[in-house]
Structure formats: C-alpha cells, structure tokens
VEXDREN-2710 file (C-alpha; in Angstrom, 1 decimal):
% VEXDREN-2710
k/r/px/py/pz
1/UNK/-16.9/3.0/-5.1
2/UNK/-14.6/0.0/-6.0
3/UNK/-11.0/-0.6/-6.5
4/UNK/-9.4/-0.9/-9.7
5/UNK/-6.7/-3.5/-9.1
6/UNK/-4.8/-5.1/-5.8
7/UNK/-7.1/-4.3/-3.0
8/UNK/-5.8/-3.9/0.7
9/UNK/-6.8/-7.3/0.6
10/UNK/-4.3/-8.4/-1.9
11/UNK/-1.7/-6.2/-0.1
12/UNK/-2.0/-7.3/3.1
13/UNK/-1.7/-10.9/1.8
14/UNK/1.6/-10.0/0.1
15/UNK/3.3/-8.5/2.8
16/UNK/2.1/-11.1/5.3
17/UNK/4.2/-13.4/2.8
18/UNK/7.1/-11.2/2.4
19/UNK/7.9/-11.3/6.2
20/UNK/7.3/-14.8/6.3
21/UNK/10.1/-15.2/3.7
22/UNK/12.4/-12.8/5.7
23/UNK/11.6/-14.2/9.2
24/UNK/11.2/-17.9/8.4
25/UNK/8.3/-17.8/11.1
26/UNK/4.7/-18.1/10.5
27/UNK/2.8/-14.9/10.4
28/UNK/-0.7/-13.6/10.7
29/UNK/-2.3/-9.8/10.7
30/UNK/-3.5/-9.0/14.1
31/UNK/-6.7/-8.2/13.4
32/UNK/-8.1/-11.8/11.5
33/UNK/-9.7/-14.0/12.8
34/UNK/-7.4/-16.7/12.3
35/UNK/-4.4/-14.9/14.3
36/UNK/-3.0/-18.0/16.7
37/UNK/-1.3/-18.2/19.9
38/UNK/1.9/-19.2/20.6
39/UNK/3.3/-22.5/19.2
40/UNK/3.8/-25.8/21.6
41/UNK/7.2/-26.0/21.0
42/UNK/10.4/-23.5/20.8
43/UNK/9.5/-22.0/17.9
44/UNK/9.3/-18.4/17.7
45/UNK/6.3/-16.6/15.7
46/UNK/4.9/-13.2/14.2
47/UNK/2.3/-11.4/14.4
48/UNK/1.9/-7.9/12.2
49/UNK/-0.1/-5.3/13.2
50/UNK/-1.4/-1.7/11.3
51/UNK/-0.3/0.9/13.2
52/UNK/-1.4/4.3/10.9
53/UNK/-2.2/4.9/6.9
54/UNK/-2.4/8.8/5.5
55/UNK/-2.5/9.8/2.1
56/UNK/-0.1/12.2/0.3
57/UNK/-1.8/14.8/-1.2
58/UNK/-5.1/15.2/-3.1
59/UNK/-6.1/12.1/-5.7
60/UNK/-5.1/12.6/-8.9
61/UNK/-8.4/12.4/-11.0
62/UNK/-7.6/10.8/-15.1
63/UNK/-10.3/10.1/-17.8
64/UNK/-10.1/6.8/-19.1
65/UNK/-12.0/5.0/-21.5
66/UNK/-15.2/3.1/-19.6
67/UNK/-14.7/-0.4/-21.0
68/UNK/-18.0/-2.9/-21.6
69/UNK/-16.9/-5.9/-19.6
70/UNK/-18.9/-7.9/-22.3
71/UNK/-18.0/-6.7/-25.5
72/UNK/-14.0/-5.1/-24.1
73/UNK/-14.6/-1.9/-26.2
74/UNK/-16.0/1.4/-24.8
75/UNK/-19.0/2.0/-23.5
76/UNK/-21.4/2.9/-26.1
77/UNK/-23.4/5.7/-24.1
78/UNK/-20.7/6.7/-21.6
79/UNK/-17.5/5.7/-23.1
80/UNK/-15.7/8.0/-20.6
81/UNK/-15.0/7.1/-16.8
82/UNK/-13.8/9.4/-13.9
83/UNK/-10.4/7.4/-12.2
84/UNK/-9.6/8.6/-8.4
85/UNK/-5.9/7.5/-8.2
86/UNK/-4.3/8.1/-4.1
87/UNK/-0.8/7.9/-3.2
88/UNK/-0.8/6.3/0.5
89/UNK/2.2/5.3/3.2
90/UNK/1.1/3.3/5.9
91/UNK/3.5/2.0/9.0
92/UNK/3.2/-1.2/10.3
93/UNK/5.2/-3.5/12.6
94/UNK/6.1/-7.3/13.4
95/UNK/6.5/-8.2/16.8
96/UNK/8.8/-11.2/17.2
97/UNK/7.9/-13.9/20.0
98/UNK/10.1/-16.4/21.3
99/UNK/10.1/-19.0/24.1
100/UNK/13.1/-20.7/24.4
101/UNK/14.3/-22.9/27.7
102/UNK/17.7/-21.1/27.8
103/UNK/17.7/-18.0/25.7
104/UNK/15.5/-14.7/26.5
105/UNK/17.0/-12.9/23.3
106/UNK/15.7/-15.0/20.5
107/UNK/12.8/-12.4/19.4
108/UNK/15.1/-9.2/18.7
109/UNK/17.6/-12.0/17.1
110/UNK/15.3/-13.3/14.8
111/UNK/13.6/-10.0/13.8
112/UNK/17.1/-7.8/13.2
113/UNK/17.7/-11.2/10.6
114/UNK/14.3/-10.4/8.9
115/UNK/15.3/-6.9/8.9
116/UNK/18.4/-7.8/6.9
117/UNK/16.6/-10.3/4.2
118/UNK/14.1/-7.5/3.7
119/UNK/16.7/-5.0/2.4
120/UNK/17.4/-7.6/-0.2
121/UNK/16.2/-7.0/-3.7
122/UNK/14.1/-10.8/-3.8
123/UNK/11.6/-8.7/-1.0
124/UNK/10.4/-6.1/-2.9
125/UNK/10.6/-8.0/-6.5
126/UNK/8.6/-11.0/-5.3
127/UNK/6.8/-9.5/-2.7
128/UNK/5.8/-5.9/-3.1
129/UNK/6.1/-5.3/-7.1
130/UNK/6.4/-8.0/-8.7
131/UNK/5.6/-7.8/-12.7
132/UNK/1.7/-7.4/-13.0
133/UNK/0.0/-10.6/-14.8
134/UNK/-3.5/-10.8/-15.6
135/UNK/-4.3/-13.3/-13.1
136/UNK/-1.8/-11.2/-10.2
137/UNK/-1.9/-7.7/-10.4
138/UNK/1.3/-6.9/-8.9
139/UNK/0.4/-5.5/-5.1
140/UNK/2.7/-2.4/-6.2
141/UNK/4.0/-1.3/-3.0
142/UNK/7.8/0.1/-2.0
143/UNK/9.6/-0.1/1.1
144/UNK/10.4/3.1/2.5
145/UNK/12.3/2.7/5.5
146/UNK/12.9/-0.1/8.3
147/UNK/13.6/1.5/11.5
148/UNK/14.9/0.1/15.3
149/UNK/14.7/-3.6/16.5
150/UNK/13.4/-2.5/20.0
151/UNK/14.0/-5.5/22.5
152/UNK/10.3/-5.3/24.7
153/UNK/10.9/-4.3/28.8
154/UNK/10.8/-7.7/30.6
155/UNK/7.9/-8.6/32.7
156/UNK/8.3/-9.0/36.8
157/UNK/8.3/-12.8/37.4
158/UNK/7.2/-12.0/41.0
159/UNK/6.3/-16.1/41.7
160/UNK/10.2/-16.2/41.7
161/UNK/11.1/-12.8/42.7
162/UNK/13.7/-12.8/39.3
163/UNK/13.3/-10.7/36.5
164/UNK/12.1/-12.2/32.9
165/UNK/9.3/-14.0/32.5
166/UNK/8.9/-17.4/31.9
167/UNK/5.3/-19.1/30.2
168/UNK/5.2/-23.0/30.1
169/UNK/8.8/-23.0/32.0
170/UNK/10.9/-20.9/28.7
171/UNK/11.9/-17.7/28.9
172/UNK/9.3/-15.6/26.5
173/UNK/10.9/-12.5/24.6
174/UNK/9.4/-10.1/22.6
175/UNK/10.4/-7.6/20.1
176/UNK/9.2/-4.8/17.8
177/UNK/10.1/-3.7/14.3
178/UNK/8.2/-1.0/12.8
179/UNK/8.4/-0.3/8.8
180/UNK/7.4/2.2/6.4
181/UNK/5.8/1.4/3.2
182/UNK/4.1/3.6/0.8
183/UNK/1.3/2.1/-2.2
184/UNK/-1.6/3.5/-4.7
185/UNK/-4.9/3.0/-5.1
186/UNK/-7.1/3.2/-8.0
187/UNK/-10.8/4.1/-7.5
188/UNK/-13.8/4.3/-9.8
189/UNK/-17.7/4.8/-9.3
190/UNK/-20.6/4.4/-11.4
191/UNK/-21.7/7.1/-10.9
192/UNK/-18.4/9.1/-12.8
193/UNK/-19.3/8.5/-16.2
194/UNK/-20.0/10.4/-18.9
195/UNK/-19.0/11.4/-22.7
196/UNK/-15.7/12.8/-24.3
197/UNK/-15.8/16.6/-25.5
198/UNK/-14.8/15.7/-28.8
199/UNK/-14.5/19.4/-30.2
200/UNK/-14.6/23.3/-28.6
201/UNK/-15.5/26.3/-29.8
202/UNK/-13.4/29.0/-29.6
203/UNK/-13.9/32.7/-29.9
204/UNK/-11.6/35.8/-29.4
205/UNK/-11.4/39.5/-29.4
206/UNK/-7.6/40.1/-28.6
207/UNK/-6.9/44.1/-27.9
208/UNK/-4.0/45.8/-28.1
209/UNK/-1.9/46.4/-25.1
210/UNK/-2.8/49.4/-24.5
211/UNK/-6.6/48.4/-24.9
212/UNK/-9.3/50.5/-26.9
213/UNK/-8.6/49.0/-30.1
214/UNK/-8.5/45.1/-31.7
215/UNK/-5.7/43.5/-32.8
216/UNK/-5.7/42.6/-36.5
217/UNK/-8.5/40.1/-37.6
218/UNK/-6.1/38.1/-39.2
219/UNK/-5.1/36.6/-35.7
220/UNK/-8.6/36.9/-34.0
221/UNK/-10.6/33.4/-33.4
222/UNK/-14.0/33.6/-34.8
223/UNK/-16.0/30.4/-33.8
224/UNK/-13.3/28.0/-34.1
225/UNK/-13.6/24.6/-34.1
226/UNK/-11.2/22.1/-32.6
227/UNK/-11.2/18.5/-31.8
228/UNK/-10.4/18.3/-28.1
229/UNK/-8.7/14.9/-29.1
END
C-alpha cells in the first residue's frame, strides 16, 4: 500500500519547522538519527517527541478514476481504483532545554512563548495547511489543542548538597508542552482496481399492502436498464 499525498514524512518535517518558527530554537524528532545534544553555549534547544496516534473511526473508502501515469487519462483495463482515506489525531510534545549561568527558568520561558506564536494564524497557514502546489502538497494538518507548560522536577545536585542541577557549571532546566493535532491520510493499493458498473438491471414485482395481489404494471420495473453514472 502507498500514500497518496504528504506522507508522515512530509508531516513530521513541517511540524519540526513550525516549532522552530514559534520557539526560535533548533529542533529535531527524537527518534532520527541526527537528534544532537546540547549546544556549547547558552542557547536553549528542542527536541519533539511522538507520544500516541489513533484513528477516528473506520476509513472512508471512494472510487476514483485509476490514472496512467504515462498517458494522464484512465486506465484502459482498470480505469477504477479503491481510495482508503483515515482521519487520525496524534499528540506530541516539545521539551524545552536550557542552560543558562544564572537562570534555571529559561525552558518553561521559552516554551509558554512558542505556545503563544503557535496560536497565531502564520502557524497553521505556513506550517500545517498551507495551499497545496504540485511540487508541495500542503501537509494538511490542524491544531487541536495546546495544553500545560509543565516546568520538569529539578534534579538533586548531591556534589553540592543544593537543589537544581547544574551541567558544564549553568543551571539546566527543562520543560514539557504536549499538543494535539489531528491529519488524513490517503491510501491506495494495486491490488484495488477494477472497472465501473456502467449500467444495472432492475426488476420489480411491487404488491399491495396487504400482499396477495400486484400493484399495477404500469409502475412495475421489468428489466430496466440504467446507467449507474
């Protein structure tokens, strides 16, 4: 089965961008390889993480017309194609680091700021739905909801017997912010193919209420033909 359209790929990717508008930070999914430690200086940094994805409801299966990617026109000998379309939600979170020499509130700082700039209509309409171009298919998903900037517990410095903890002498803080998105998904197979029923035949014997008897010809179906388009 493949995807028709922006793959979780291509959504991931967007949303990694979107936060690093909001935050101003440099971000990276957890789970690539390319996720980095923290920076050698003050700056604070971002690391997003998938925390569930369910569907809503059953797909919604459509018929569409099974396009020839060489000649652009349908299929000669299955011009119809079985579409598997899923609504999904998904919750995800940022956690904000920090080191700062002073401070050991800069990660719940910066991430209730990105909270704000993602409420703000350039997020979703350059970020999660933008217009679809032929090159971009737009990654068309919504924000649902943001939810609580949770401050992490501080760690025991026990070298110091003080609470916080420091890394590289500056205070390290961390900070969570979980969000709720929801997104579709367009499927198709090879294997769902087929032809158009391009007419039905239709008979009838309608009775009357009280049954026994027809009712009159005049209204009965007799081998009908109609064109199921």
């Amino acid at each position: 089965m493949s995807t028709v359209g922006p793959t979780w790929t291509d959504k991931l990717r967007s949303l990694r961008l979107g936060m690093e508008w909001a935050s101003g930070l440099c971000a990276t999914w957890k789970f690539q390889n390319d996720a980095f430690q923290a920076p050698e200086n003050n700056d604070p940094w971002l690391e997003l993480r998938m925390l569930r994805v369910f569907e809503l409801g059953p797909a919604d299966v459509l018929q569409c017309d099974n396009i020839d990617p060489v000649t652009g026109l349908p299929d000669a000998d299955n011009p119809r194609a079985e579409l598997a379309v899923t609504t999904s939600e998904f919750i995800c979170e940022g956690r904000f680091f920090g080191r700062d020499q002073e401070h050991d509130v800069v990660a719940w700082v910066v991430g209730d700021e990105a909270r704000r700039r993602m409420r703000l209509p350039y997020f979703r309409q350059t970020f999660l739905d933008p217009p679809a171009t032929v090159a971009a298919p737009s990654p068309n998903m919504a924000l649902i909801e943001l939810f609580d900037i949770v401050p992490m517990p501080r760690f025991e410095n026990r070298s110091s017997n003080a609470h916080g903890q420091k890394v590289q002498q500056r205070w390290q803080s961390e900070a969570v912010l979980e969000m709720r998105l929801s997104t579709t998904f367009a499927d198709d197979d090879a294997a769902s193919v087929g032809t158009w029923i391009e007419q039905v035949e239709i008979s009838s014997d309608l009775l009357q209420p009280g049954g026994g008897s027809s009712l009159d010809p005049s209204i009965q179906l007799n081998n009908e033909l109609i064109d199921a388009t």
